[in-house]
C-alpha positions in Angstrom: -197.5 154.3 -74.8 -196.3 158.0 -75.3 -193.1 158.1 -77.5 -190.6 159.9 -74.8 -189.7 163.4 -75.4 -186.2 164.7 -75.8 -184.9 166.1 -72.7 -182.7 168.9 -73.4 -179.4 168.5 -72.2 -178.5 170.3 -69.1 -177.0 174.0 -69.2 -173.2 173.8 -68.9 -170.8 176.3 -67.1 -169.0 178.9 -68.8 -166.1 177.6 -71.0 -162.4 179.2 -70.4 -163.4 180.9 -74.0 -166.6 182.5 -72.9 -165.1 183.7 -69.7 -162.5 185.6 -71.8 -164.6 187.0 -74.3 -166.7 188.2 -71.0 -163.3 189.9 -69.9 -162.8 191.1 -73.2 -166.9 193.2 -73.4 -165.6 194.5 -70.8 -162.4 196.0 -71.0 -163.5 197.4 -74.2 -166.6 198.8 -72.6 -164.2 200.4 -69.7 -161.9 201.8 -72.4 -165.1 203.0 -74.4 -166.8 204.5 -71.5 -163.3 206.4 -70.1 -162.2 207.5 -73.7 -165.8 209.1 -73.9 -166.2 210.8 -70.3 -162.4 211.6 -70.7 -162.7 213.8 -73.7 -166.0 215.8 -72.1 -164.0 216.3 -68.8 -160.9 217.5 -70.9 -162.9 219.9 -72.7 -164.7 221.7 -70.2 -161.6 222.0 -67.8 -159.8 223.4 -71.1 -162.3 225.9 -71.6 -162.2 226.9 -67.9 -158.2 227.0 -67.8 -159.0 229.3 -71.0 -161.1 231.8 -68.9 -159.1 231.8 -65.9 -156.1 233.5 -68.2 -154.1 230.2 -70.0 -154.8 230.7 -73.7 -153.6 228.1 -76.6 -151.3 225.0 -75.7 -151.3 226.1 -71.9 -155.4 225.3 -71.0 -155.0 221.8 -72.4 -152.3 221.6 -68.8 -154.7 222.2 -66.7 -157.2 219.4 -67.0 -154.3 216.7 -67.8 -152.6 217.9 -64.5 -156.2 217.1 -63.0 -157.0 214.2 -64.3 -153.6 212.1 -64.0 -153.9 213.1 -60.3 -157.0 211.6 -60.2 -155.9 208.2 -61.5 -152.9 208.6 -59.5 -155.3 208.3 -56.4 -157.5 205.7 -57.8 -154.3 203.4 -58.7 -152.5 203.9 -55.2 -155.8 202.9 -53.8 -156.2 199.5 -54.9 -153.0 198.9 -53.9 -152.7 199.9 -50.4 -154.0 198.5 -47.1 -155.3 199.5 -43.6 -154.9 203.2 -42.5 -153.0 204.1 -46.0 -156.4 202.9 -47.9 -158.9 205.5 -46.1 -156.2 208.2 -46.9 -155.9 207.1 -50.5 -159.8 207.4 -50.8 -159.5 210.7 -49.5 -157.2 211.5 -52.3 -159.4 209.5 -54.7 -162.2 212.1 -53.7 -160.3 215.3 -54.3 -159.7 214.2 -57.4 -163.4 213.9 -58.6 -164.2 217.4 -57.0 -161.4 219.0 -58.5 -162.5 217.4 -62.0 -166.0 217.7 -61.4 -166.1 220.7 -59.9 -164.0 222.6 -62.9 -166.8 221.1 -65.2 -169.9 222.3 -63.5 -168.0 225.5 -63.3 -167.7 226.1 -66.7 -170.8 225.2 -68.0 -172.5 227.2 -65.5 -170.5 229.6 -67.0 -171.4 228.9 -70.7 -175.1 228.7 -69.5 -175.2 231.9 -68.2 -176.1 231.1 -64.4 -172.0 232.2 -63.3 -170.3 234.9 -64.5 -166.8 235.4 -65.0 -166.0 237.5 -62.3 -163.1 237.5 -60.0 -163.7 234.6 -57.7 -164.3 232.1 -60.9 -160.5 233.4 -61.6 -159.1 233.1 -58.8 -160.7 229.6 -57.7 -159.5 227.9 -60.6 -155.8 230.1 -60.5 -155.4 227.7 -57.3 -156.1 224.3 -58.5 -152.7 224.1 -59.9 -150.7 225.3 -56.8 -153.2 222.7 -54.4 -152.4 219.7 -57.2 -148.7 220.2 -57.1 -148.9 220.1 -53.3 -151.1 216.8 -53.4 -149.2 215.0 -55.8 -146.2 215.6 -53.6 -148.3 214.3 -50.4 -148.9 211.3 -52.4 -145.5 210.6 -53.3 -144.4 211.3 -49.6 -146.9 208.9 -48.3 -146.9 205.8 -51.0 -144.4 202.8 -49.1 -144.1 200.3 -51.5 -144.5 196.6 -49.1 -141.8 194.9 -48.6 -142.0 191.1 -49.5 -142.4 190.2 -46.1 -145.4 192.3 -45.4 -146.9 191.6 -49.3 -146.3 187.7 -48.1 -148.4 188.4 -44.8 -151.2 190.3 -46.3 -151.3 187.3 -48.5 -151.4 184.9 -46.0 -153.8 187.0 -44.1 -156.2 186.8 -46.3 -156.0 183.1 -47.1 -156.4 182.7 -43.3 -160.0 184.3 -43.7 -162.7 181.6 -43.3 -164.6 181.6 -46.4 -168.3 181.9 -45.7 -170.9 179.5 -45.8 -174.7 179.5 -45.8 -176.2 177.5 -43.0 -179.7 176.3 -44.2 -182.4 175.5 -41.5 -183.8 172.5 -40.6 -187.5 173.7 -41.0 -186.5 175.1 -44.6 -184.5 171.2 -45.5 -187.6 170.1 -44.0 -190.3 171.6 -45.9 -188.0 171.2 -49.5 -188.5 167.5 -48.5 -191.7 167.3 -47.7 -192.4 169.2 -51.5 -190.4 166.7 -53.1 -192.4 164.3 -51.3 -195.5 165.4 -52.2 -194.8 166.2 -55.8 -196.9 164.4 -58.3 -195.2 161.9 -60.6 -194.3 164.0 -63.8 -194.8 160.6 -66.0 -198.6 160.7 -64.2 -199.1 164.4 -65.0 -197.6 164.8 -68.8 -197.9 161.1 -70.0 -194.6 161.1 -70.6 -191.6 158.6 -69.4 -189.1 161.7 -68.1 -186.3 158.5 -67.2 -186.0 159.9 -64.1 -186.1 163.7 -64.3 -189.1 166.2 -63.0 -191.1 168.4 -66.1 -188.0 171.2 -65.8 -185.4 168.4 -66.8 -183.6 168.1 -63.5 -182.3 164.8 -61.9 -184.7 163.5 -58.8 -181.6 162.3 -58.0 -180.0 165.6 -57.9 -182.8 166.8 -55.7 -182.2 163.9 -53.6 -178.3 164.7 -53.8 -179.1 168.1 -52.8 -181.2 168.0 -49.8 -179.1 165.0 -48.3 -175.8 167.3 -48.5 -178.2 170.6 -46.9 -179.4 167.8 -44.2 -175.7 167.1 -43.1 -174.7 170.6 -43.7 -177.9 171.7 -40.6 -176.4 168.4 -38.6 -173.3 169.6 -38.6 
């Protein structure tokens, strides 16, 4: 008779260690990847402020008056609700053309396709003016909840039927039937699996499995 082969034991699920270290990738990732884009978007918004007539200390106001605006938006965002969410994104959008949009300018400029003429001046002369106005929008319009409504949007959302996947009873059907049919591993390999098919899982599990899908159809 075959000496048994080891069966490897069966994958575990992530430990409370792993799952921080996952956590940890990737707020390190996140603060890599915004430190990075956040220095190329300061630049080029520097060097635009810098055309546009703010020399020295005063260019590096314009893209920090940009940018905090647009995580200003993003922040209120994720914590608002209903109505007050699609306005937020609005906000959230502004902000990206407004940063985006000084950066293209300027290194369309630096390229050679725009020239600095009088609409380049005047175009990015405004940004401040519109961001003050926003910012103030913002602050008009942000209501923090009172503990009654943060207790109902709560509650809301526990109320919310977590969803299930219904499995048909052709597809439980046909699963058994495969089961059914399989060939006996310890017939194929030689080998006594005690219980277990050639990929190391339980029959039993199987079993397990298609008995809970069967009730899951039934019911």
């Amino acid at each position: 008779m075959a000496t048994p082969h080891a069966i490897p034991a069966p994958t575990k699920t992530p430990t409370t260690t792993s799952r921080l270290d996952g956590q940890r990738l990737v707020a390190a990732a996140v603060t890599v990847i915004v430190a990075a884009a956040g220095v190329l978007s300061l630049d080029g918004q520097r060097r635009i402020a810098d055309t546009a007539g703010w020399h020295g200390p005063y260019a590096w106001l314009l893209p920090v008056a940009v940018e905090t605006y647009a995580a200003l938006a993003t922040w209120l965002y994720s914590r608002t609700r209903g109505a007050d969410r699609a306005r937020m994104a609005h906000q959230v959008l502004v902000g990206i053309a407004f940063s985006a949009g000084l950066n293209v300018c300027w290194h369309l400029i630096d390229g050679g396709v725009l020239h600095r003429g009088w609409p380049v001046t005047v175009g990015v002369s405004l940004v401040p003016t519109a961001l003050v106005a926003l910012a103030l929008h913002l602050a008009a319009g942000y209501r923090v909840p009172t503990p009654a409504e943060a207790d109902e949007h709560q509650a809301d959302e526990s109320a919310q039927p977590r969803r299930r996947y219904r499995v048909s009873r052709a597809l439980v059907d046909v699963a058994a039937q495969a089961l059914a049919d399989a060939p006996d591993p310890r017939a194929v390999t030689g080998v006594e699996l005690a219980g277990r098919d050639p990929k190391g899982r339980s029959v039993r599990a199987w079993q397990m499995a298609l008995a809970e899908a069967r009730s899951q159809v039934a019911g």
